[in-house]
C-alpha positions in Angstrom: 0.0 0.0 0.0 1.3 3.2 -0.7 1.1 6.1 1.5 2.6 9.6 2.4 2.2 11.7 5.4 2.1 15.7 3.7 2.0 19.1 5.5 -0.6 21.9 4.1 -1.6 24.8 6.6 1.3 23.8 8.7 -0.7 20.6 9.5 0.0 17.1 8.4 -2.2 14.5 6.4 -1.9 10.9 5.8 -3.0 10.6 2.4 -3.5 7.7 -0.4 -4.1 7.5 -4.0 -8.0 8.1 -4.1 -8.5 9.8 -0.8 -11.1 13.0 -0.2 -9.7 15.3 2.7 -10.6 18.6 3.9 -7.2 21.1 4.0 -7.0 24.2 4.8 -8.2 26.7 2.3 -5.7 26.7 -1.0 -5.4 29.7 -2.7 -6.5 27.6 -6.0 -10.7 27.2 -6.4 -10.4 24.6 -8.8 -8.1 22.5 -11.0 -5.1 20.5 -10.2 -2.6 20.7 -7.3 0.9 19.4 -6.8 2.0 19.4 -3.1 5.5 19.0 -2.8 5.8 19.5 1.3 6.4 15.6 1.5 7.4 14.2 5.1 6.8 10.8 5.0 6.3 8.5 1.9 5.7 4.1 1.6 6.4 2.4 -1.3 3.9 -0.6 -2.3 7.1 -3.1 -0.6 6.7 -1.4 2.3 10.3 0.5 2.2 9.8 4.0 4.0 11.3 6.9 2.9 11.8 10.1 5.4 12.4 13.7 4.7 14.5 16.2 7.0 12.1 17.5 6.7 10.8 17.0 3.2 11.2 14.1 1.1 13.5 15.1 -2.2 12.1 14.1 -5.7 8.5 13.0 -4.5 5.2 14.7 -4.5 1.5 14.1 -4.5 -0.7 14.8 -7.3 -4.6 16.6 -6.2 -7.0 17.6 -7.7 -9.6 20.9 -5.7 -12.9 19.8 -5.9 -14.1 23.6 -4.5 -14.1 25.0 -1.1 -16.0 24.6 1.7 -17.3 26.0 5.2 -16.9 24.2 8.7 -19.8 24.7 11.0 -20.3 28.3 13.2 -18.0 28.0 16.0 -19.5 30.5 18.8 -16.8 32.6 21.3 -18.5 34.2 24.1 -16.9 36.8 26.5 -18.2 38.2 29.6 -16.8 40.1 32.9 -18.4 39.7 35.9 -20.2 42.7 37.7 -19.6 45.1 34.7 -22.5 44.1 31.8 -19.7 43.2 29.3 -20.9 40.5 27.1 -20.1 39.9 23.6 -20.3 36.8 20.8 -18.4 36.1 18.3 -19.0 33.9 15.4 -15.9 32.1 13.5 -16.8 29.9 10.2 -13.6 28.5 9.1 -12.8 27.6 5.0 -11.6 24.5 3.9 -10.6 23.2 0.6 -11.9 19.8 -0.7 -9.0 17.7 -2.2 -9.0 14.1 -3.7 -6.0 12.7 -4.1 -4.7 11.3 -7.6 -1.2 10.1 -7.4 1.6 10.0 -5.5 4.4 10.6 -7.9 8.0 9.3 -7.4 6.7 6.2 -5.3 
């Protein structure tokens, strides 16, 4: 089985040919994606390959399927005593990837 561990929005993904995941928003709306922050990458014998820190001569082929918003995350404040309240409302954007290839495996 081939695998590779990759980093996008400084956070890391364990990702195979054929996998759907939910990044952090790319700058890209659509279209094809090459991700070359590599960190960790299995070959189908099993030999591991690991970057310090990125793995030379490997990436991992995407493609955006569009973009996407995570459910309303609510911040309340409040102090004690003084009638200071306030809400805040955070919706954060993510970018739907499936994963085509890894190349160099």
């Amino acid at each position: 089985m081939t695998y590779a561990i990759i980093e996008s929005g400084n956070k890391q993904y364990w990702v195979s040919a054929g996998d759907e995941i939910l990044i952090e928003k790319l700058l890209q709306t659509e279209g094809s994606v090459e991700i070359r922050e590599v960190l960790l990458i299995s070959d189908k014998q099993g030999k591991v390959s690991l970057g310090t820190p990125y793995v030379t001569g490997h990436s991992v082929k995407a493609t955006v399927l569009g973009q996407e918003k995570s459910k309303k995350t609510i911040a309340f404040k409040f102090k004690r005593k003084t009638g200071y309240h306030k809400t805040i409302g955070h919706r954060q954007v993510y970018s739907r990837i499936k994963i085509e290839e890894i190349a160099g495996a």
